[in-house]
C-alpha positions, -999 to +999 in steps of 0.1 A: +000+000+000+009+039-007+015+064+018-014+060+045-026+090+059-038+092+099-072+093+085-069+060+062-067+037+095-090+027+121-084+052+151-080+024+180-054+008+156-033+038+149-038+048+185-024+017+201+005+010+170+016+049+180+015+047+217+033+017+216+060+035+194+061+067+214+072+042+248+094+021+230+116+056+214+116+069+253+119+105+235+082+117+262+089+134+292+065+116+313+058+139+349+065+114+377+028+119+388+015+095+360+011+070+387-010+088+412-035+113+391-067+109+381-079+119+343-109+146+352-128+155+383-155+134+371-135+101+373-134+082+408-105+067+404-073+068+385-062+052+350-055+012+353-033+007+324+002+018+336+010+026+300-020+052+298+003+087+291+011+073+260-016+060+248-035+099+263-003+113+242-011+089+210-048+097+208-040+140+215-012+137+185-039+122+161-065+146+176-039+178+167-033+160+133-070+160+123-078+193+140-056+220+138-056+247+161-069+227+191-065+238+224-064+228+259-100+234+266-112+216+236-091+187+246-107+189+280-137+186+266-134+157+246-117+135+273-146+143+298-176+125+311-204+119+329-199+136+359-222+118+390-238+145+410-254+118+437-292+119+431-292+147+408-292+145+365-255+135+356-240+166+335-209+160+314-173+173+333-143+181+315-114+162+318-080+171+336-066+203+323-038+199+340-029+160+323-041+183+290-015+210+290+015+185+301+008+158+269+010+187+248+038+203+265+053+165+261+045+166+224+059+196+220+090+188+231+094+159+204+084+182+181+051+169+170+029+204+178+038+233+181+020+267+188-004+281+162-001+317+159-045+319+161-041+300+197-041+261+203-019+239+187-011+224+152+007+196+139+045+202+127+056+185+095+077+163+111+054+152+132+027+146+103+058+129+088+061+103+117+022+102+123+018+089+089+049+068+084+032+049+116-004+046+095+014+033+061+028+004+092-008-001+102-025+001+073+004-023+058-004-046+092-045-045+083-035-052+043-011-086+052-042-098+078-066-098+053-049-115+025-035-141+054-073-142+067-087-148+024-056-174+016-071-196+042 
């Protein structure tokens, strides 16, 4: 297969084949408080994977790459929930700001987003470089499964 965009493969795929990467290069500053945070005010407890900053960092990278000019709030947003209120209506509750601005500050580090100039971030082209190099692997991956899966 041809160049694979970030938008060619499934985004659970490209999500985990990029996290994956991201630990294995050891280029992320990860804060020592991965361990003991909670994701948002609306969670009860924190994340159970131990491996969960880079698959957070994975998912914001493909999130800059498909919207550029995202910000912190917007990223809140999407990696909220229901918030329970006890016997009241359950209201959506942004997620961790603070877990927000660091994977981003993480990212930019590495060079995958920088700072837009109209606010929020956007995707560098070395970072769309390596964000697609790892779809063209996944979308590679998917292409050899499914001509193993009709050969048999």
């Amino acid at each position: 297969m041809g160049g694979a965009t970030v938008k060619d493969v499934p985004a659970p795929d490209f999500i985990k084949a990029y996290a994956a990467y991201l630990k294995r290069s050891g280029k992320l500053d990860v804060p020592k408080w991965v361990d003991i945070v909670k994701t948002g005010t609306g969670k009860e407890l924190g994340p159970q994977d131990p491996d969960w900053y880079f698959v957070r960092a994975a998912s914001v990278a493909r999130r800059v790459y498909l919207h550029n000019g995202i910000g912190v709030g917007a990223i809140r947003s999407y990696y909220g929930n229901r918030g329970n209120r006890g016997n009241r209506p359950s209201h959506h509750v942004d997620g961790s700001g603070s877990v927000a601005r660091n994977v981003l500050k993480s990212l930019e580090k590495i060079k995958i987003v920088e700072k837009d100039t109209n606010g929020g971030r956007r995707i560098t082209t070395e970072g769309q470089r390596e964000l697609d190099r790892i779809a063209t692997d996944v979308a590679n991956k998917q292409k050899a499964a499914l001509a193993a899966a009709a050969a048999q």
